[in-house]
Structures are given as structure tokens and as C-alpha cells.
C-alpha positions in Angstrom: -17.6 9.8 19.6 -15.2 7.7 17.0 -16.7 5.7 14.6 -14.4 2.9 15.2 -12.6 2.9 18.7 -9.3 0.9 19.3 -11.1 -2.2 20.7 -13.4 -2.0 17.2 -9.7 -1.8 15.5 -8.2 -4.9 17.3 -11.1 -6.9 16.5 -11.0 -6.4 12.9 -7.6 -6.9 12.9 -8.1 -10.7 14.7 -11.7 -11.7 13.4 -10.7 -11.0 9.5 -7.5 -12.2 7.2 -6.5 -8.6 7.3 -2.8 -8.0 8.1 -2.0 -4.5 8.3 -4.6 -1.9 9.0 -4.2 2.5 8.4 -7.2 4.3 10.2 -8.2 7.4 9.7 -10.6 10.0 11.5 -11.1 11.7 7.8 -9.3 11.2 4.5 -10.0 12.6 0.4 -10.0 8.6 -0.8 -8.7 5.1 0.8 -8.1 3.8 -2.9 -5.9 6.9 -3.6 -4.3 6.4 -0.5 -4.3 2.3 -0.7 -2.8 2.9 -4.6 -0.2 5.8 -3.4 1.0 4.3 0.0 1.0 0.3 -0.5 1.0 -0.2 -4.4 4.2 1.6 -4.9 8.0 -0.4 -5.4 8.6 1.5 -2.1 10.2 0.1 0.6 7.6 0.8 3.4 5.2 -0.7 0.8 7.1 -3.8 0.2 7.2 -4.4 3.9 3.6 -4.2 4.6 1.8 -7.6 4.9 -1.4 -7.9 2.8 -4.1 -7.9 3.3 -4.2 -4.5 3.9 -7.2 -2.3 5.3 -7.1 1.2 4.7 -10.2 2.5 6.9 -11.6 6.2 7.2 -14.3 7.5 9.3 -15.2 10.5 7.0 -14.1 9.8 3.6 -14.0 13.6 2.1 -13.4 12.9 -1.9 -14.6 9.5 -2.8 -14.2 8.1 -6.4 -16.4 6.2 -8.5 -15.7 4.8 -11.7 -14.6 6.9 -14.6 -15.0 10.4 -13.1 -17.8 9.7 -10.9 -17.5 10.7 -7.5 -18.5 8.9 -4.7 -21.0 10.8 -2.2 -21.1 9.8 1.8 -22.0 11.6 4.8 -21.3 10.4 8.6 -22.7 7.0 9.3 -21.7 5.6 5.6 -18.7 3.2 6.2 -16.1 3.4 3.4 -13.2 1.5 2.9 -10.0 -0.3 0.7 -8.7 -3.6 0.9 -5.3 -4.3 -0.7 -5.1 -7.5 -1.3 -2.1 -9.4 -4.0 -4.2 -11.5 -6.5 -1.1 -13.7 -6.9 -1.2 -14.6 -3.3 -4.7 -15.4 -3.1 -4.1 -17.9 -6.4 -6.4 -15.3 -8.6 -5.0 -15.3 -12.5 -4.5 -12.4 -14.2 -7.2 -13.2 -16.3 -9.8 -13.8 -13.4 -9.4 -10.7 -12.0 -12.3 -9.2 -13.7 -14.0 -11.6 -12.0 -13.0 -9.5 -8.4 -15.5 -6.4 -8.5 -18.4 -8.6 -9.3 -17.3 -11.3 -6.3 -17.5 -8.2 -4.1 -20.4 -7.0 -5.4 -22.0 -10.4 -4.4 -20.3 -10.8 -1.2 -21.9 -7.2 -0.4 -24.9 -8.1 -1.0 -25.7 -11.4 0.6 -24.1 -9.4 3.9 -26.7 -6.4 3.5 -29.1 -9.2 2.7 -29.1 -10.7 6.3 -29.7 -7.3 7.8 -32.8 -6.4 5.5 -34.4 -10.0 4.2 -37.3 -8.3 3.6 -36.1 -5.9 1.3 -35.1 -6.7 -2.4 -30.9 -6.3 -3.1 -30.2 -6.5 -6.4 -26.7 -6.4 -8.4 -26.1 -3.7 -11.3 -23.0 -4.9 -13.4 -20.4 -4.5 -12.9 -19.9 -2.7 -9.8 -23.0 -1.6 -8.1 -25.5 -2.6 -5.1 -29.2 -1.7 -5.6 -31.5 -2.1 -2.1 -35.0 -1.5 -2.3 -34.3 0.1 -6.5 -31.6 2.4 -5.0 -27.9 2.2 -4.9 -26.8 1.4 -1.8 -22.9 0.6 -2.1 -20.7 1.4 -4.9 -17.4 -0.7 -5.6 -13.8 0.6 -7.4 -11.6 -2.0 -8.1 -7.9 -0.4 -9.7 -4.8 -2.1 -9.9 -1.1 -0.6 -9.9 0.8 -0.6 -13.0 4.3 -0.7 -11.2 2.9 -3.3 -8.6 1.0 -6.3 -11.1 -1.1 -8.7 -9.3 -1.5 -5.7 -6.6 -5.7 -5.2 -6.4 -7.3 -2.3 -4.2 -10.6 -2.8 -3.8 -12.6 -0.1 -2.6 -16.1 -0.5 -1.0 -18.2 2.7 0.2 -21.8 1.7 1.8 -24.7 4.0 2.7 -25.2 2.1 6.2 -26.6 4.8 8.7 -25.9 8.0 7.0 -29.0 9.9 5.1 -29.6 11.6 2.1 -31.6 14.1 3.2 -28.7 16.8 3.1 -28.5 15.2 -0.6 -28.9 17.1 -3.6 -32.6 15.5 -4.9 -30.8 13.9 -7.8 -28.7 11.9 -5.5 -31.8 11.4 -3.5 -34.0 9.8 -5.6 -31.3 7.4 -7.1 -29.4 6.6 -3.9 -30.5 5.2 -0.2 -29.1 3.4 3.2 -29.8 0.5 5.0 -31.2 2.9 7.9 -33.8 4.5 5.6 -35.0 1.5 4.2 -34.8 -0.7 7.6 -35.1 1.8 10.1 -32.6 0.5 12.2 -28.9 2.0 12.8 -25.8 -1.0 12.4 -23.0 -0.9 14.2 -20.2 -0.3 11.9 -17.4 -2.4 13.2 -19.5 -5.2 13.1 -20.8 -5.1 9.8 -17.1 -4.2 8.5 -15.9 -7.5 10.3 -18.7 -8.8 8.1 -17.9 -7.5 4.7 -14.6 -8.5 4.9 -15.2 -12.0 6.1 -17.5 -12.7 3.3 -15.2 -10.7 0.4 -12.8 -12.7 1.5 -15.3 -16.0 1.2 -15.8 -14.8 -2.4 -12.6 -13.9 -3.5 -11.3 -17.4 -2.6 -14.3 -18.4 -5.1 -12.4 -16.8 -8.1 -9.2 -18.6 -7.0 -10.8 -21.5 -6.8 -14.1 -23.8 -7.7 -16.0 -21.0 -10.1 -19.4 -23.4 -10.3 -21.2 -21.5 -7.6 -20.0 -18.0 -7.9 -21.6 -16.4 -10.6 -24.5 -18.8 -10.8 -25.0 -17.4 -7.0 -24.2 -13.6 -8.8 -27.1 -13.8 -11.1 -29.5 -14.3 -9.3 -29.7 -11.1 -8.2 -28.5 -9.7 -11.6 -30.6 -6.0 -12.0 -30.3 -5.9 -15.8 -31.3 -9.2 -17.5 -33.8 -9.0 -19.6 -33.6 -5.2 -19.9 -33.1 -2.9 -22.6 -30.0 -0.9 -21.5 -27.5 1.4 -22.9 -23.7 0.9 -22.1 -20.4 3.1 -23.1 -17.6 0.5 -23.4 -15.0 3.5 -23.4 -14.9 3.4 -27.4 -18.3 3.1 -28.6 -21.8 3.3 -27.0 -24.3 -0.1 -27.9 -27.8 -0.6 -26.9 -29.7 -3.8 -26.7 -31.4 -6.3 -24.3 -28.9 -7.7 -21.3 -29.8 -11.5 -21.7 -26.9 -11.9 -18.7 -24.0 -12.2 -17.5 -22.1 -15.0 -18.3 -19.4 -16.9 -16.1 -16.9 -15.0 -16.6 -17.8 -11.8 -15.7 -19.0 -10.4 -19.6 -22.3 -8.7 -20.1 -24.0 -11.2 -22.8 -25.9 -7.9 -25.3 -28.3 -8.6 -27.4 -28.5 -5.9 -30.3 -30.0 -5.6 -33.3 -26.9 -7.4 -35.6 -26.3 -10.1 -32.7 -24.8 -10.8 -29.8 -22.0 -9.2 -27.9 -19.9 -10.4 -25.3 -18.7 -7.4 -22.8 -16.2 -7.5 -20.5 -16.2 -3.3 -18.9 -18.2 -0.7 -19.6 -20.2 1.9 -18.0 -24.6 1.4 -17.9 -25.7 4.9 -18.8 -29.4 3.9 -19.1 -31.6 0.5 -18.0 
């Protein structure tokens, strides 16, 4: 049996703001794919109307950030929205602001299907359930196509890690093996992107609530933590993040302001 059947494809094309929609039964990457086939000045990609889905079934080679990669088995439900930041009133200076509305738009979603669980948000791009990483998120953009945003979302929903190496196990988990229960997957994609889309109009708009709402289920304030910035690796105490997206360090000269980086220990 499909994952997602052409009545779970029609509804997600009417119950969400998404225009144009690729499905695949299996594909390496649906941001490589989002970035090579709709974020080019091509002519096919100039015609598409965004928002764009690109969906997969069996995502083969999924990326992380940096060189990561991203590791998911049959039931995890992985996907890219194309959206243009420009269109959706975003400025280019907001857009950092993007991963971590996703981040919280994932997590209030998985929230309502697990209330008694603890979801927690690892900046700038991660979803912890229950201590564990449940859902990983890869923002890019397109040099050739500014104000072009893919934003990819993979989460563990029913899929387990017992085929997992026992690194990935002990780090990583789903919804079904801390609930118990199996989720229908068109449904909780309808979800997703109905509250992404909730969130992202929060960065266009009215900021007050949005990251107020983000750090309250912040992982790292108040811990000691290590981050690589891409030029230099600091260590200090996260005292938060502020409203703009930058991790607020405290180290032992002062205090840093951080707008990417990767956490390689909290």
C-alpha cells in the first residue's frame, strides 16, 4: 500500500495554501530536488505557482545541515515546501527567522498528538520529544532565484529505530515509540503545513507572539553548550534566544549575539 493515495493527494492540495505539488513513491532528497527543479531561472520553474510541495514516500538520501545526513525508514514522513519569501511579505532580513517558525509550528502540531510527552526546541533547527530528536529542519535558499526559500521538514512519525545503528538510537525517536500509536500521514501533513503556514505569516507580520511562543520550549537556556559558528568554536551558557532569531552566549569575556551555528555539545 502507498503511503499517500490520490484522494490523500487532492486533499492536501485543497485543505493547505499549497499550489503545485511533485509526489514521489521514493527520491535521494526533496530539497535537492525542490532547489534543482523549482529554484532555477528555468522556464518550467518560473511557471510553477508556489507554494510548492515536493512530497516522497521513501526519501533514500536525506540532508541535514552541514554534512549531516538525514536518517528515515518507512513510516517517517519527509517533505519540501517552496515557498517565495517576497510573496509571503518576509524581508530578507527575517528570513532567519523561517527555520525557527517551522521549528515551532512543528512542534505545537506533534504537541497535540502527544500532550503528555515533553517537545522541546534545539536551535536553530531541531525537534526534541521525550529528550530525543524527533524532526530535523533544512532551510536553503537559491542564489540565482533570491527570496526563493525550500524548507525541508523530515519527521520520525511511525517509522522505528530499531533497524538503527545504536548511535542513532539512543539520540533519535518517533512519535509511535513514545505514544504508541501509528498517525496517519496525510493527515498530520495537512497539519504541518497548515500551521507552517500559520507561522510563517508570523514573520511577515506581528513578531510579538512568535518567538516569545518559540522559547518556551527552548532546549538550551540556561545550559552550558558548545557551538561552531562555521569560523570559530565558543563555549558558554545559552541565556536565550532573542527575538530575532540570535542565540544570546554567555562566555567568559561577555556576551555574544549568534545568528547560525551548529550545537556540537549541550
Amino acid at each position: 500500500m502507498l503511503p499517500f493515495t490520490a484522494e490523500d493527494l487532492k486533499a492536501v492540495r485543497t485543505e493547505t495554501f499549497i499550489e503545485h505539488l511533485d509526489y514521489f513513491e521514493s527520491l535521494a532528497s526533496t530539497n535537492s530536488w525542490a532547489l534543482n527543479t523549482h529554484c532555477t531561472p528555468s522556464p518550467a520553474a518560473r511557471d510553477t505557482s508556489l507554494p510548492a510541495l515536493v512530497l516522497t514516500g521513501n526519501q533514500t538520501a536525506g540532508r541535514g545541515r552541514g554534512n549531516n545526513a538525514w536518517w528515515s525508514t518507512e513510516g517517517g514522513l519527509t517533505f519540501s515546501l517552496v515557498v517565495d519569501a517576497n510573496q509571503l511579505g518576509i524581508p530578507l532580513q527575517q528570513q532567519p527567522l523561517i527555520a525557527l517558525a517551522t521549528g515551532l509550528a512543528v512542534c505545537e502540531t506533534l504537541e497535540k498528538q502527544a500532550p503528555e510527552h515533553r517537545l522541546q526546541l534545539k536551535w536553530p533547527n531541531d525537534v526534541f520529544l521525550a529528550g530525543k530528536k524527533v524532526c530535523g529542519i533544512l532551510v536553503e535558499t537559491s542564489a540565482s532565484q533570491p527570496g526563493l526559500v525550500v524548507i525541508g521538514v523530515g519527521v520520525n512519525l511511525n517509522n522505528s529505530f530499531l533497524s538503527a545503528e545504536a548511535e542513532l538510537q539512543s539520540r533519535g525517536t518517533s512519535l509511535y515509540e513514545t505514544t504508541g500509536q501509528k498517525y496517519p500521514l496525510s493527515s498530520m501533513l495537512i497539519d504541518l503545513i497548515n500551521a507552517i503556514e500559520n507561522r510563517l505569516y508570523d514573520v511577515a507580520g506581528d513578531r510579538s507572539e512568535l518567538m516569545p511562543a518559540w522559547r518556551q520550549y527552548c532546549l538550551l537556556t540556561g545550559r552550558d553548550i558548545r557551538i561552531n559558528t562555521g569560523r570559530e568554536v565558543r563555549e558558554g551558557t545559552c541565556l536565550e534566544i532573542d527575538d530575532e532569531g540570535y542565540l544570546i552566549l554567555q562566555t567568559e569575556t561577555g556576551r555574544e549575539r549568534i545568528i547560525s551555528g551548529t550545537i556540537e555539545h549541550f
